[in-house]
The first five atom37 places (N, CA, C, CB, O) and aatype in JSON, in Angstrom:
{
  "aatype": [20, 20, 20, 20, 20, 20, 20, 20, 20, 20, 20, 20, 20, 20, 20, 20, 20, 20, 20, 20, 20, 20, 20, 20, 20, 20, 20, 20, 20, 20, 20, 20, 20, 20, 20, 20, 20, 20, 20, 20, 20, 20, 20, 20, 20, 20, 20, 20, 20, 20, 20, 20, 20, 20, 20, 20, 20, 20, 20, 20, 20, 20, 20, 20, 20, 20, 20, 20, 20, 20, 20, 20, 20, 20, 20, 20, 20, 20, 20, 20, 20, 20, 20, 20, 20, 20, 20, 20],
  "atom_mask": [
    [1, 1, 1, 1, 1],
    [1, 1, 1, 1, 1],
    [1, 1, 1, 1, 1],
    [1, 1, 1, 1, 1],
    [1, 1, 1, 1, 1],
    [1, 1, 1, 1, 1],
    [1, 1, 1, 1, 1],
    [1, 1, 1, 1, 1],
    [1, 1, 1, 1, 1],
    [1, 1, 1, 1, 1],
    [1, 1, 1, 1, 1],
    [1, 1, 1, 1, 1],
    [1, 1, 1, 1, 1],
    [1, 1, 1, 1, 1],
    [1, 1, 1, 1, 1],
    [1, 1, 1, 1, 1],
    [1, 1, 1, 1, 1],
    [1, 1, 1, 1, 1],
    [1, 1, 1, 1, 1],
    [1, 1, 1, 1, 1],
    [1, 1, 1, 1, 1],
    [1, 1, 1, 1, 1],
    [1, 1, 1, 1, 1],
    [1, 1, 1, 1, 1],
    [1, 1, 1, 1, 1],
    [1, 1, 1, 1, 1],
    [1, 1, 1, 1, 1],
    [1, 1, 1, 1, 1],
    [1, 1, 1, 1, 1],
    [1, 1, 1, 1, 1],
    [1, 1, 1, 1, 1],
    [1, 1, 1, 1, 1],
    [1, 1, 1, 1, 1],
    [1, 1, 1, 1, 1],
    [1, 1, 1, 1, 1],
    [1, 1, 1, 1, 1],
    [1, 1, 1, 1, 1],
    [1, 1, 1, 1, 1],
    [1, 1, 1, 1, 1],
    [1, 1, 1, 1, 1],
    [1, 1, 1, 1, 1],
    [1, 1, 1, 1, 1],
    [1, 1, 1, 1, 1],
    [1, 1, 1, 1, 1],
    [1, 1, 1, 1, 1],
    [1, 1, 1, 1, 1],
    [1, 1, 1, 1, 1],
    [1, 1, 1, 1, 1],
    [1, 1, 1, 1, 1],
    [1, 1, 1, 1, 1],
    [1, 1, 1, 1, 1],
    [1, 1, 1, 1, 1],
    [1, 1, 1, 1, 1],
    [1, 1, 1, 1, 1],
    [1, 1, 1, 1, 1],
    [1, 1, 1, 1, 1],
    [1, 1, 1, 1, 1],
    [1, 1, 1, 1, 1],
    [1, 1, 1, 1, 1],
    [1, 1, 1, 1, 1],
    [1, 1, 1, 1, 1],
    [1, 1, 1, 1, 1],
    [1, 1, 1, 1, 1],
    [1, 1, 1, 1, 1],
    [1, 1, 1, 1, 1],
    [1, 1, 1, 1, 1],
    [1, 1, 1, 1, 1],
    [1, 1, 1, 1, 1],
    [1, 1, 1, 1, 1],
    [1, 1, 1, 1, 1],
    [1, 1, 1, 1, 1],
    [1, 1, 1, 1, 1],
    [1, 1, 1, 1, 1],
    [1, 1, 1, 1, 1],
    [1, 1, 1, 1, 1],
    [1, 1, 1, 1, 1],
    [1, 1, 1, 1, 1],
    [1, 1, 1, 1, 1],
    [1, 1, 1, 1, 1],
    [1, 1, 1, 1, 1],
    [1, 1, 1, 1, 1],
    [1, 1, 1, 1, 1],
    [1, 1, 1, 1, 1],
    [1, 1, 1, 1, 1],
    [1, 1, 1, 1, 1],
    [1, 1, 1, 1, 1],
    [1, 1, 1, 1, 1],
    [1, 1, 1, 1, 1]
  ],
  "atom_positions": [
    [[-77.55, 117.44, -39.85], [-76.22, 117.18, -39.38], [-75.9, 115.71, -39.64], [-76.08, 117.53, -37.88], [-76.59, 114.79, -39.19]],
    [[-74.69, 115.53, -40.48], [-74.27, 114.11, -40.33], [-74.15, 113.07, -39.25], [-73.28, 114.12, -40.67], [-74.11, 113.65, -38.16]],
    [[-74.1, 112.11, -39.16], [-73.65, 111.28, -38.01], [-72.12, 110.64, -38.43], [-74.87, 110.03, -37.7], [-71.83, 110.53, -39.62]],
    [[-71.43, 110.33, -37.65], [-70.44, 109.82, -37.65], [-70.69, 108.52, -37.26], [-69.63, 110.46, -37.04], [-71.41, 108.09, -36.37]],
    [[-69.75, 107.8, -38.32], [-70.05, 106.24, -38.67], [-69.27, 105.68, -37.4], [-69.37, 105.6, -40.37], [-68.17, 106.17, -37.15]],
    [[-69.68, 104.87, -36.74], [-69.17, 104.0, -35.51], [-69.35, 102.27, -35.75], [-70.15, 104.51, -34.08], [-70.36, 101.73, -36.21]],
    [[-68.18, 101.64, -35.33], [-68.42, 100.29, -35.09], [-68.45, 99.65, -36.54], [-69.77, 100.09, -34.25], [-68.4, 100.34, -37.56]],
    [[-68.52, 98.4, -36.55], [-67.71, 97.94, -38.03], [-66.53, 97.04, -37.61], [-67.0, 99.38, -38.99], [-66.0, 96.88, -36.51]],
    [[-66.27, 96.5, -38.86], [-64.72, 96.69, -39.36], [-63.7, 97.71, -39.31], [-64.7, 96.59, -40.47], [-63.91, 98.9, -39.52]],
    [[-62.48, 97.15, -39.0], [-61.28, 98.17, -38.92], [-61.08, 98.29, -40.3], [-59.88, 97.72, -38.1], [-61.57, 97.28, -40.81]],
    [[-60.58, 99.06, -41.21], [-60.08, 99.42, -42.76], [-59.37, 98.5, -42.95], [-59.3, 100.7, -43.13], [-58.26, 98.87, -42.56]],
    [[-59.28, 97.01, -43.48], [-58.88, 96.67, -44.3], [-58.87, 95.15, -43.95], [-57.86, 97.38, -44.61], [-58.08, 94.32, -44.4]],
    [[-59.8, 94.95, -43.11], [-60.45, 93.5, -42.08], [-61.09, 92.69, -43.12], [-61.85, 93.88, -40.7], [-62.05, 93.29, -43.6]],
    [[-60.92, 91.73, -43.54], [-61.39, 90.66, -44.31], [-63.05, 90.39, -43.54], [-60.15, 89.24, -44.19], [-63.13, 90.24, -42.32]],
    [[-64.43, 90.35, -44.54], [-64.96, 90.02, -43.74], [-65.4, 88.16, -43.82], [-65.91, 91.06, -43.74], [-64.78, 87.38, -44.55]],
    [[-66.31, 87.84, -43.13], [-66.17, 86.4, -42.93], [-66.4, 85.33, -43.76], [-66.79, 86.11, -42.11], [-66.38, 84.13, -43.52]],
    [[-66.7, 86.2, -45.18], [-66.96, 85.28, -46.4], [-65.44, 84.76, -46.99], [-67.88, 86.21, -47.67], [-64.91, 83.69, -47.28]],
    [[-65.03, 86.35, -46.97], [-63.02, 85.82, -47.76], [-62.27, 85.58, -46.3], [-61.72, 87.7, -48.93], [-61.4, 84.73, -46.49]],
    [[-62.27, 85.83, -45.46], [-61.82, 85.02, -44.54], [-61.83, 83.05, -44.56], [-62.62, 85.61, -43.49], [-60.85, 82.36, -44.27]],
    [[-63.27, 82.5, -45.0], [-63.53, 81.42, -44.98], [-62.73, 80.81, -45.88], [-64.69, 81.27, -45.07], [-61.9, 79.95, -45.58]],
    [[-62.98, 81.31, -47.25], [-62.64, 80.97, -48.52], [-60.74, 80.88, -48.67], [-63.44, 82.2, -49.52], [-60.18, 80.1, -49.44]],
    [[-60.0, 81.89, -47.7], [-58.81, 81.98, -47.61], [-58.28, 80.76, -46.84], [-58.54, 83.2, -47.11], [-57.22, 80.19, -47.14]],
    [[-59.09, 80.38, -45.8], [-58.65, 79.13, -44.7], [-59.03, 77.65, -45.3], [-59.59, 79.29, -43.09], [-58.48, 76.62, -44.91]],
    [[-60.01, 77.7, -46.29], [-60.14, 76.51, -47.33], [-59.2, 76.89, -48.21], [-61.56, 76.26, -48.07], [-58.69, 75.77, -48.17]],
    [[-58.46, 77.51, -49.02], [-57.94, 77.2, -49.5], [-56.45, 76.82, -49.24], [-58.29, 77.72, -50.05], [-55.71, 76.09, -49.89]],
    [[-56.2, 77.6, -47.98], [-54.61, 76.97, -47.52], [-54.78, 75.7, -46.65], [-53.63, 78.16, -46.48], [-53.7, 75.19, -46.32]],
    [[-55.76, 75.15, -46.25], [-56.26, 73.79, -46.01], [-55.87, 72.87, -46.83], [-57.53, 73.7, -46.02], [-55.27, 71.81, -46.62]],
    [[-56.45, 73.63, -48.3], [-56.6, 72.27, -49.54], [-55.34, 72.88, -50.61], [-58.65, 72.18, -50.61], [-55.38, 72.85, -51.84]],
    [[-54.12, 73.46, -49.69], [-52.34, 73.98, -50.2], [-52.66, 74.36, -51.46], [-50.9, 72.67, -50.31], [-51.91, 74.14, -52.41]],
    [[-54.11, 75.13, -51.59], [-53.75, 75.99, -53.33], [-53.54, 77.56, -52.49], [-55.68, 76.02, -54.98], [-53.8, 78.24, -51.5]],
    [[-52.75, 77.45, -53.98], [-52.44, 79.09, -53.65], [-52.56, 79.27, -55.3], [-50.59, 79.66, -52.71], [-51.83, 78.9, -56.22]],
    [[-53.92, 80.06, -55.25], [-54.51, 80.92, -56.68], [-53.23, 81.35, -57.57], [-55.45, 82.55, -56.21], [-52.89, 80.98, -58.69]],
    [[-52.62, 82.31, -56.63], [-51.72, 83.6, -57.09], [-50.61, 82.49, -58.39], [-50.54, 84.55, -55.21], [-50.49, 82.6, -59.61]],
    [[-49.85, 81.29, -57.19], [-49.23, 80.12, -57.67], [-49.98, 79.44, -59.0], [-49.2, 79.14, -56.47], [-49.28, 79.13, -59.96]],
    [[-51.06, 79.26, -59.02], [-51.5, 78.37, -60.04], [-52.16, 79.7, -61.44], [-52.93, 77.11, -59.18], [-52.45, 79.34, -62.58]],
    [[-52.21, 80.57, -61.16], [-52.41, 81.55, -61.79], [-50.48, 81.6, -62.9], [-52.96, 82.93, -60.43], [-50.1, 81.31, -64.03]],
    [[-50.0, 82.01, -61.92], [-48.52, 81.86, -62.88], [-48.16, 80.57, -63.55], [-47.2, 82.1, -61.99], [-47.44, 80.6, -64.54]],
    [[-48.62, 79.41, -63.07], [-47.97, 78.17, -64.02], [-49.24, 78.31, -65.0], [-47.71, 76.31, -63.18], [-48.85, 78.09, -66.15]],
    [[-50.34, 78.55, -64.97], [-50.76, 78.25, -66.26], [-50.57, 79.01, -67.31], [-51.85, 78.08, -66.27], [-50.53, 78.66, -68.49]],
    [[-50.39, 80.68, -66.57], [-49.48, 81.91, -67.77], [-48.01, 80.94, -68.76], [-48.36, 83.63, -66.34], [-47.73, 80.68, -69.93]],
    [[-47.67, 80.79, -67.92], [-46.08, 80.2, -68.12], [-46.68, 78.84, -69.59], [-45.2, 79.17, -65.97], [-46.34, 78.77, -70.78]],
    [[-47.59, 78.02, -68.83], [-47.66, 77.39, -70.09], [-47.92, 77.47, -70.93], [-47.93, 76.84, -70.26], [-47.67, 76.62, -71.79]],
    [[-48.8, 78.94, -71.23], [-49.76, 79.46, -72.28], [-49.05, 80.03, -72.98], [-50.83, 80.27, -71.98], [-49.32, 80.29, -74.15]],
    [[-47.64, 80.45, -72.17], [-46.96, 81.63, -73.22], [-46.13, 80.13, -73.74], [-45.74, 83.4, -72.37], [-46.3, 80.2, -74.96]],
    [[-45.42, 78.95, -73.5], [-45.21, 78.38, -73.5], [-45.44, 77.66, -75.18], [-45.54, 78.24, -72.43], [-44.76, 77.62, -76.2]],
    [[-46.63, 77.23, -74.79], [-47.76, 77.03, -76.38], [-48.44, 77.73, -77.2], [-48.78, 76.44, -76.3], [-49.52, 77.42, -77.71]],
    [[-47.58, 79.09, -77.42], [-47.52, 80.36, -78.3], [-49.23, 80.72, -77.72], [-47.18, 80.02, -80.39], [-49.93, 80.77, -78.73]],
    [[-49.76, 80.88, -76.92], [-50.97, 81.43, -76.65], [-51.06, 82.43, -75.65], [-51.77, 80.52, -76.35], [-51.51, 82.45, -74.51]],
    [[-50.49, 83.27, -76.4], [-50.24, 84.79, -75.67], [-51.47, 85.66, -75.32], [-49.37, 85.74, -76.67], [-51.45, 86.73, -74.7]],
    [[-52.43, 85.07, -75.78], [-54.0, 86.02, -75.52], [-53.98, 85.57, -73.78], [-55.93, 85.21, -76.72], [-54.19, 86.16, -72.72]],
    [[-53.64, 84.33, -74.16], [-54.26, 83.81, -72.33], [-52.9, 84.46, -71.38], [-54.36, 81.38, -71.98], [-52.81, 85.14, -70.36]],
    [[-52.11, 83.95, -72.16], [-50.67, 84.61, -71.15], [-50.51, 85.63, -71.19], [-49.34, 84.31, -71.34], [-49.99, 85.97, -70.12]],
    [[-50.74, 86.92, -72.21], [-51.32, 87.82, -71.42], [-52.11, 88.37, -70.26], [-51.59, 88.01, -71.83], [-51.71, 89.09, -69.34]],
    [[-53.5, 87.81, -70.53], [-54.82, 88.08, -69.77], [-54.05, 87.92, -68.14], [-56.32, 86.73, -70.23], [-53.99, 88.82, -67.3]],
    [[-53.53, 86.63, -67.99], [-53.15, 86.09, -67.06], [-52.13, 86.99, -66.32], [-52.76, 84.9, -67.44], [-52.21, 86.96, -65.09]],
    [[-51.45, 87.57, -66.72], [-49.91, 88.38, -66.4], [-50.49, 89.51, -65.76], [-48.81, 88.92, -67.85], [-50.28, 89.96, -64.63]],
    [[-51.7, 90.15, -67.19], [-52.26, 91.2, -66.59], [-53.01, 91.14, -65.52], [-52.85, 91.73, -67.31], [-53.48, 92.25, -65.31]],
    [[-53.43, 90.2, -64.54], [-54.45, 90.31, -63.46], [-53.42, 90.22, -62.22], [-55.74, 89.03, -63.5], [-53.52, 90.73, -61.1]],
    [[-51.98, 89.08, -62.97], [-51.23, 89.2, -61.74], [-50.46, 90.61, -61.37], [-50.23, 88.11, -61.8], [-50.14, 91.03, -60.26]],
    [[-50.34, 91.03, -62.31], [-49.45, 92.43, -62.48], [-50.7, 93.31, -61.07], [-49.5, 93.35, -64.81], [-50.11, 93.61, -60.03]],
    [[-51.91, 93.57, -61.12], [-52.65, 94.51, -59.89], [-52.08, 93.67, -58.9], [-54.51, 94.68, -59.78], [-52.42, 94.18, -57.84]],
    [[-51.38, 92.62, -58.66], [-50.94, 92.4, -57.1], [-49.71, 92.91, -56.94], [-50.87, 90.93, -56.6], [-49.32, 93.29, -55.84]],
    [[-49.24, 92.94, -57.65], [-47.54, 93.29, -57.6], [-46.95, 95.19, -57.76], [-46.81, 92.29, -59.25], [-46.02, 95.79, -57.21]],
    [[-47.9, 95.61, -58.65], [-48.13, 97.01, -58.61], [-49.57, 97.95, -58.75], [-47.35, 97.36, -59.56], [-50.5, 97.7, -59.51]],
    [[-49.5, 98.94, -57.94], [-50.49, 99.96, -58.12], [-50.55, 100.38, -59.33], [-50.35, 101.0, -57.37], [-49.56, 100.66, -60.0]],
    [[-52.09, 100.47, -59.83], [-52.66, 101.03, -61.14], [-52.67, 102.17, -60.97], [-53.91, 100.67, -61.6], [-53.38, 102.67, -60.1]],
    [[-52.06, 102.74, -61.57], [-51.78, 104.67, -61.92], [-52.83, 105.35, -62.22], [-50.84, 105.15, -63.24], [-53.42, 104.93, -63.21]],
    [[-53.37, 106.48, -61.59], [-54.25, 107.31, -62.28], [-53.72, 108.38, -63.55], [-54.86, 108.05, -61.19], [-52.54, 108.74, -63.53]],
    [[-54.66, 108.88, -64.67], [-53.96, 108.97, -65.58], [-53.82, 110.63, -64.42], [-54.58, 108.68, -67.4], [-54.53, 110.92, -63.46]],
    [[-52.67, 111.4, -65.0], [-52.35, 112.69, -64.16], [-52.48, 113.7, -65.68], [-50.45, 112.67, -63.15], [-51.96, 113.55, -66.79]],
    [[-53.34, 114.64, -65.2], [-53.89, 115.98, -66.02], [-52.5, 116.92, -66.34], [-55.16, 116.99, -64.93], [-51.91, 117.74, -65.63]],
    [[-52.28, 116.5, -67.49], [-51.3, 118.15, -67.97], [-51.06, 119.33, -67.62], [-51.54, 118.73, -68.88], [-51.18, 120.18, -68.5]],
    [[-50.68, 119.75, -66.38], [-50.81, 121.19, -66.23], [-50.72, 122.42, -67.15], [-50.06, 121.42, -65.48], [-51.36, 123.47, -67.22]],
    [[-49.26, 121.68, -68.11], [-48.77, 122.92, -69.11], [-49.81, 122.91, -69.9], [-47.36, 122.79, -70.01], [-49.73, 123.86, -70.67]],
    [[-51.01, 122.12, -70.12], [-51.67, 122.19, -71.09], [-53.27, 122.97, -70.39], [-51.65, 120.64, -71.79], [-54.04, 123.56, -71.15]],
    [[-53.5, 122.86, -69.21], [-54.56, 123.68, -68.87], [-54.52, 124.92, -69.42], [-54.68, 123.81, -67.58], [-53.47, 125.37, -69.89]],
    [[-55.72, 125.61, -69.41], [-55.7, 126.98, -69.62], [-55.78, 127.59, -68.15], [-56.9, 127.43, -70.61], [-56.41, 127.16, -67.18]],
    [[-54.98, 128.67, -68.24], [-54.88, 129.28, -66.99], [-56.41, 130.57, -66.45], [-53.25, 130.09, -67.18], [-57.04, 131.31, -67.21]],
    [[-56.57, 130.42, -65.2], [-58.38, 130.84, -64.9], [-57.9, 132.09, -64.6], [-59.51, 130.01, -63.44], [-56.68, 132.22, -64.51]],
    [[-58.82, 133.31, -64.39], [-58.56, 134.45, -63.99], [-57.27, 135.46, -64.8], [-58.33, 134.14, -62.62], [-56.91, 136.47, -64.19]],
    [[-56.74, 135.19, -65.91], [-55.41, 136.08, -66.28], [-55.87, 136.7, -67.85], [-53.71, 134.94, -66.36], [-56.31, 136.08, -68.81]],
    [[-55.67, 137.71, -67.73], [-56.33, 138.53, -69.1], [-55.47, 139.25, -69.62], [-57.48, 139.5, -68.92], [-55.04, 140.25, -69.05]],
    [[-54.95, 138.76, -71.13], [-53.98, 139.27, -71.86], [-54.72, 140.66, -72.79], [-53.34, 137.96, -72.78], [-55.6, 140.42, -73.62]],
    [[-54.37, 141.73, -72.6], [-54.48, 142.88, -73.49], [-53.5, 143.23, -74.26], [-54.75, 143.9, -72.91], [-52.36, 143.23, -73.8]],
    [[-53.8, 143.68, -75.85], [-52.81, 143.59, -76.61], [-52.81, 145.04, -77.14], [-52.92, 142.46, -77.58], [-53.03, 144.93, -78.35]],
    [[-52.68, 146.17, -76.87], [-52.71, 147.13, -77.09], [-51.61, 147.89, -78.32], [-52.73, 147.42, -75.91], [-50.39, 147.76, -78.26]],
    [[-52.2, 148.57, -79.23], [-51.45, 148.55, -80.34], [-50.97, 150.6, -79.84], [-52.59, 147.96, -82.13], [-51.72, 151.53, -79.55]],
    [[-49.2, 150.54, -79.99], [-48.71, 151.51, -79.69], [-49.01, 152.27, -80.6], [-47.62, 151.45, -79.42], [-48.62, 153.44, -80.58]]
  ]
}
């Protein structure tokens, strides 16, 4: 018989490592997210679109959910159905 998990963290509780790391950094007024976009901006800036890409793309997972790819239905084959072709 399983046990049921008790005690912990609540779902979605920072634990005390990124907690720390979050209070040093608004201490020392960086904000990643901020310095993450000015250096995109300059990269695309000085035609260096590999980096201003890379860069866009990491900010883009904060701003939207990554999609799972979704399975074709019309294209499954259908389970259990048996075509007979009976010649009149």
């Amino acid at each position: 018989m399983a046990r049921k998990k008790s005690g912990g963290r609540a779902a979605g509780t920072r634990n005390k490592r990124s907690l720390k790391v979050a209070e040093q950094l608004e201490e020392l007024g960086c904000d990643p997210i901020e310095a993450l976009a000015t250096i995109a901006k300059l990269a695309q800036a000085n035609n260096d679109f590999t980096l201003a890409a890379s860069i866009y793309k990491e900010l883009a997972g904060y701003c939207a959910a990554k999609l799972r790819p979704v399975e074709d239905i019309n294209m499954a084959e259908p389970e259990g159905i048996r075509v007979t072709i009976v010649d009149a």
